[in-house]
N, C-alpha and C positions, 0 to 999 in steps of 0.2 A: 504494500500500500504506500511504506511512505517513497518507494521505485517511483510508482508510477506517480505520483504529486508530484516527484523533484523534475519526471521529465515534461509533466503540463507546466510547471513554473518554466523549465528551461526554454521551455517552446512559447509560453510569452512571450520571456525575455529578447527571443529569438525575431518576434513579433513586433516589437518596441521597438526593437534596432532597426528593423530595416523601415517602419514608418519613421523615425527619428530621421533614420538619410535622406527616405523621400522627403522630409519637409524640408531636409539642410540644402535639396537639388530647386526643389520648388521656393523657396526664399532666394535663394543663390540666385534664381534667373530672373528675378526682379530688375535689378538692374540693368540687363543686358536688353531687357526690353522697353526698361523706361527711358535710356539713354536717346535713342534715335528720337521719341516722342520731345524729350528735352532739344534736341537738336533743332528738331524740326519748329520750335518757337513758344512752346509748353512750359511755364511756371517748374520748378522741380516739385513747390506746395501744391501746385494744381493735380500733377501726377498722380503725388500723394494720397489727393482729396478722391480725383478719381477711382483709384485702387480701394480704399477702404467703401467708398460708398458705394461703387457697385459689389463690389462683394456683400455688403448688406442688405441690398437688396436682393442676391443671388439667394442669401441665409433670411428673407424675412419669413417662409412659408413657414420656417424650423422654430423661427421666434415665435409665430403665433401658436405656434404646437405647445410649446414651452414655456407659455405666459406664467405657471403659476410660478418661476422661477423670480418673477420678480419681487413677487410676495415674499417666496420662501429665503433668497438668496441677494438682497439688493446690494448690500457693502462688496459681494463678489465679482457683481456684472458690473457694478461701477468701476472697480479696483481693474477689474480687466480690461475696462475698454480706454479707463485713463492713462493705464499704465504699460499694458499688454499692446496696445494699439494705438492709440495716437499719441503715447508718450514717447517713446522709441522712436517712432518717425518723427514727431516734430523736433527732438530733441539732438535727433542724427544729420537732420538736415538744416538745424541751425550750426551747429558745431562746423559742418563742413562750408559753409560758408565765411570760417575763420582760420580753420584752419586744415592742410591738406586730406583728400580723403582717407589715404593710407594710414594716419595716425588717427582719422577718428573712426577707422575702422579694429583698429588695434585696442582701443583703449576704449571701446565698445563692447568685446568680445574678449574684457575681461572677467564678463561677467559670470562666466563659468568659476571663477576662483573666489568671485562673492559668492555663488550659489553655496559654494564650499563653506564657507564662512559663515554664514549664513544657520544652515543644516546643521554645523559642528556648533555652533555658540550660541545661538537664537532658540532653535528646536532642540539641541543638546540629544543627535542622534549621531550614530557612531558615521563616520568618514575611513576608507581604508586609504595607507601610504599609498597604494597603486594608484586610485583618483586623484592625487595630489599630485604625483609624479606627470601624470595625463595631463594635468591642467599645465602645470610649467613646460613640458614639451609642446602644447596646442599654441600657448599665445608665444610660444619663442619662435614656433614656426608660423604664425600668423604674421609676425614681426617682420620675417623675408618674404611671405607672399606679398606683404603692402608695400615692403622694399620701404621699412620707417626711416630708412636715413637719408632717404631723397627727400623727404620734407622736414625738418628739422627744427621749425623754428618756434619761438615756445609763448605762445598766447593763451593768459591764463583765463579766461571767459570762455576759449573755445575747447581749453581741455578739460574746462569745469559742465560745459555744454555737450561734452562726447564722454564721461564721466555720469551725466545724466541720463545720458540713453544706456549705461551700461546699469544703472539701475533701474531702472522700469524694465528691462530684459532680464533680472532680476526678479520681478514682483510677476513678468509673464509665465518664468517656469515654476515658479512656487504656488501664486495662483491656480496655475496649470491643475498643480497638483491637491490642488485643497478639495477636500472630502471623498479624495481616491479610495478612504479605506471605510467610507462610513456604509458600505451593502450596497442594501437596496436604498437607501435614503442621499447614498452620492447625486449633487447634482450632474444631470446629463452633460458629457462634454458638446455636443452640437448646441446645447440650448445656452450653453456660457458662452460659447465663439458667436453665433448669431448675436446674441445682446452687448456684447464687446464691441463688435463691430458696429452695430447701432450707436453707441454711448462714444464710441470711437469718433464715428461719421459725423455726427453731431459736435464735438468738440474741433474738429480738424478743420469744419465749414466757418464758425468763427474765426479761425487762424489763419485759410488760405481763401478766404473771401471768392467763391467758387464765381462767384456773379461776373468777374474782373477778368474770365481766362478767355481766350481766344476761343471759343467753341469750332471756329471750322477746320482748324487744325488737324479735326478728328474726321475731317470729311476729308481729306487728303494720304499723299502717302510720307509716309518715311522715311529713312536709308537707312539701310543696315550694312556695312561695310563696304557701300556704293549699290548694293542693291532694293530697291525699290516694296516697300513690304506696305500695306493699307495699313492704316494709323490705328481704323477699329480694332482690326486684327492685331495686332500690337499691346491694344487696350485690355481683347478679350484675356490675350494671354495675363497682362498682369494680374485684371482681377479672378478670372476663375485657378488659371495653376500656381501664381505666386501670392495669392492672398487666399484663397477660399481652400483650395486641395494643402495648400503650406499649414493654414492655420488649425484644420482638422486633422493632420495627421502627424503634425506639430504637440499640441493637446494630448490627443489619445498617448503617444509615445511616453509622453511623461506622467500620464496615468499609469503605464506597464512597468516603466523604466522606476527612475525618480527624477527628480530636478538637475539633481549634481550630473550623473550620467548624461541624459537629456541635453545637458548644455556643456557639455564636453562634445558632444556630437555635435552640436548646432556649430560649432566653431568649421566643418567642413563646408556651411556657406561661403564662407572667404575664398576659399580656394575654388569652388565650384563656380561661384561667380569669374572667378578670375581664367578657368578653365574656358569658360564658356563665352568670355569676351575673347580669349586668343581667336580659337573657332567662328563667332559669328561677328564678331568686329576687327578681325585682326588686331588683336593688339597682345603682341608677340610675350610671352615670357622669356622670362630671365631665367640664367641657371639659379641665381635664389629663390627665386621664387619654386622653380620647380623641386629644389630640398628643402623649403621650408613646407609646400604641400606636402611631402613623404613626412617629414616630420610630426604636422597637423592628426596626419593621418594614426602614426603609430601612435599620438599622443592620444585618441578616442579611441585605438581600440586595446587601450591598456586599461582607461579609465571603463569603459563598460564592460572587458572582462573580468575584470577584479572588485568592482564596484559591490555594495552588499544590497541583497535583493529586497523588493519590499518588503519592509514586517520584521525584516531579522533585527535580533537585539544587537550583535556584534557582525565587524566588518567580516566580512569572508574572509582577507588577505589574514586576519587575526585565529582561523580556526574556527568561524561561524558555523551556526546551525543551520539547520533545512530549514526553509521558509514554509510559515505553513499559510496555504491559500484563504483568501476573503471568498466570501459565500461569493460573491457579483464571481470573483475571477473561476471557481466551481460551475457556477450556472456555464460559463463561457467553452 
C-alpha cells in the first residue's frame, strides 16, 4: 500500500513538473510576441492591458461558475490579481524603463530564493540544501543569459522597481498555493486565475489608460524578424498561450509541486524567452548565454528533484518520510 501511494505521489510530482515547464514555455513566449506588436507603435502598458484583459474575458464563463469564490475567498482573489497579475507586470515594466532589461530581469527572478525565504522563516516548513543549491545555480545562470554586465549601471528607483516585481512573483507562487491542502474545501484553481485576472484587468486599465492606444494597430500587420505576421494573431497568441494556458498550468503546478520548486522552475522563462527570440527574431546568442541556460537548467532540476514533497514534515535531502496523500490528491 504505502508502494503504490509513493508511486501516485511520484506521478504527481511527475505531473507538476512538466505543467511547471509548460507554463515557464508559455510565459517565456510573451515577449517574443509582444515585441513586434511594440514595434509596430503599441504602448508596452497597452500590450500589457491587452494581455490581461483579454485573457479575462477568455476566463469570464469560469468566473461566473465560480462566483461563490468571492464570498468565500475575497482577501485571495484580491491578493492574486494585485499581486499575481498586474503587480509583476506593472512593476516589471516600470523598472525596465530605468533600467536595462537584462538586470530587471535578473533581479526579478530572484524570486525563487525569496520563495525560499519565505517557506523557511515565515511558514517555518523545512527547505532541503538541494533547493538552495538550485536556486544559486538558476539566478547565476540567469545572470549570463541576461548577459548582466552589458548593463551595469546602478539606478536605485529602478532596482527598487524590479525588486518589486520580484515580490508580487513572490505573493503569485505562494498565493498559488494557498488552500492546496485544505480537500474538498480548496478553492478551485481556474476560479482564483479567472478573478485575478479580473481584479488584474481592472487595476492595469487605471494604469495604462487603454482609451489612449492606437487601436488600429491591431488591424495591421507586424514583423517578426522581417516577416510579416497579422497583429491579431500576434494578440491571440499572447492572450490565450502566454496568459491564459501560462496562468493555468502555472497554478495547478504549484498546487502539485510547492512554491519553492515551482519557482525554481519558472526561472527557465528567461532562457526560453531568450531561446525563442534567437529562432523567431534572430537575435543571436552568446556563448554565455548558452552556459548560463545549461546552468539555469541543472539548477531546476536539482531543486525539484530533491525538493521535499507536499505534506512531508522533513526535507527529503535530510532522510524524509513518505508523503502521505490529501483526500483531493486520492480522488485524483
Amino acid at each position: 500500500m504505502r508502494t503504490s501511494e509513493s508511486g501516485l505521489a511520484g506521478r504527481g510530482k511527475g505531473i507538476g513538473l512538466g505543467l511547471a515547464i509548460v507554463s515557464a514555455i508559455a510565459f517565456g513566449g510573451s515577449g517574443v510576441a509582444a515585441k513586434p506588436l511594440i514595434e509596430a507603435g503599441l504602448d508596452p502598458l497597452h500590450v500589457v492591458w491587452l494581455r490581461v484583459a483579454g485573457a479575462a474575458l477568455v476566463m469570464l464563463p469560469l468566473a461566473v461558475r465560480h462566483r461563490a469564490l468571492v464570498r468565500r475567498r475575497p482577501a485571495l482573489l484580491a491578493g492574486f490579481g494585485l499581486l499575481g497579475v498586474a503587480g509583476v507586470q506593472a512593476f516589471y515594466f516600470a523598472s525596465i524603463s530605468r533600467i536595462p532589461v537584462g538586470v530587471a530581469l535578473l533581479v526579478e527572478y530572484l524570486a525563487p530564493a525569496l520563495v525560499l525565504g519565505w517557506v523557511r522563516f515565515v511558514q517555518r516548513r523545512p527547505v532541503t540544501r538541494a533547493a538552495a543549491v538550485g536556486v544559486v545555480l538558476a539566478v547565476g545562470g540567469l545572470a549570463c543569459v541576461v548577459e548582466v554586465w552589458a548593463g551595469l549601471g546602478f539606478d536605485a528607483l529602478g532596482l527598487l522597481l524590479a525588486l518589486g516585481a520580484a515580490c508580487c512573483q513572490v505573493g503569485y507562487f505562494v498565493l498559488s498555493d494557498q488552500g492546496s491542502d485544505s480537500g474538498a474545501d480548496a478553492p478551485d484553481p481556474l476560479g482564483v486565475i479567472a478573478y485575478g485576472l479580473l481584479v488584474g484587468a481592472a487595476v492595469l486599465t487605471v494604469i495604462a489608460r487603454p482609451w489612449a492606444m492606437d487601436w488600429a494597430v491591431l488591424g495591421g500587420t507586424a514583423h517578426m524578424d522581417g516577416t510579416p505576421v497579422p497583429a491579431v494573431l500576434l494578440l491571440a497568441w499572447i492572450v490565450l498561450l502566454a496568459t491564459v494556458v501560462a496562468y493555468v498550468t502555472g497554478v495547478v503546478s504549484v498546487r502539485r509541486l510547492s512554491p519553492q520548486v515551482a519557482g525554481v522552475v519558472a526561472c527557465l522563462e528567461a532562457v526560453i524567452a531568450t531561446v525563442l527570440a534567437w529562432f523567431l527574431l534572430g537575435e543571436h546568442l552568446s556563448a554565455p548565454q548558452i552556459v548560463g541556460g545549461a546552468v539555469v537548467l541543472a539548477g531546476a532540476f536539482i531543486a525539484q528533484s530533491s525538493a521535499p514533497a507536499k505534506g512531508a514534515p522533513q526535507p527529503v535531502a535530510a532522510g524524509g518520510v513518505d508523503t502521505e496523500l490529501s483526500e483531493r490528491e486520492n480522488v485524483a
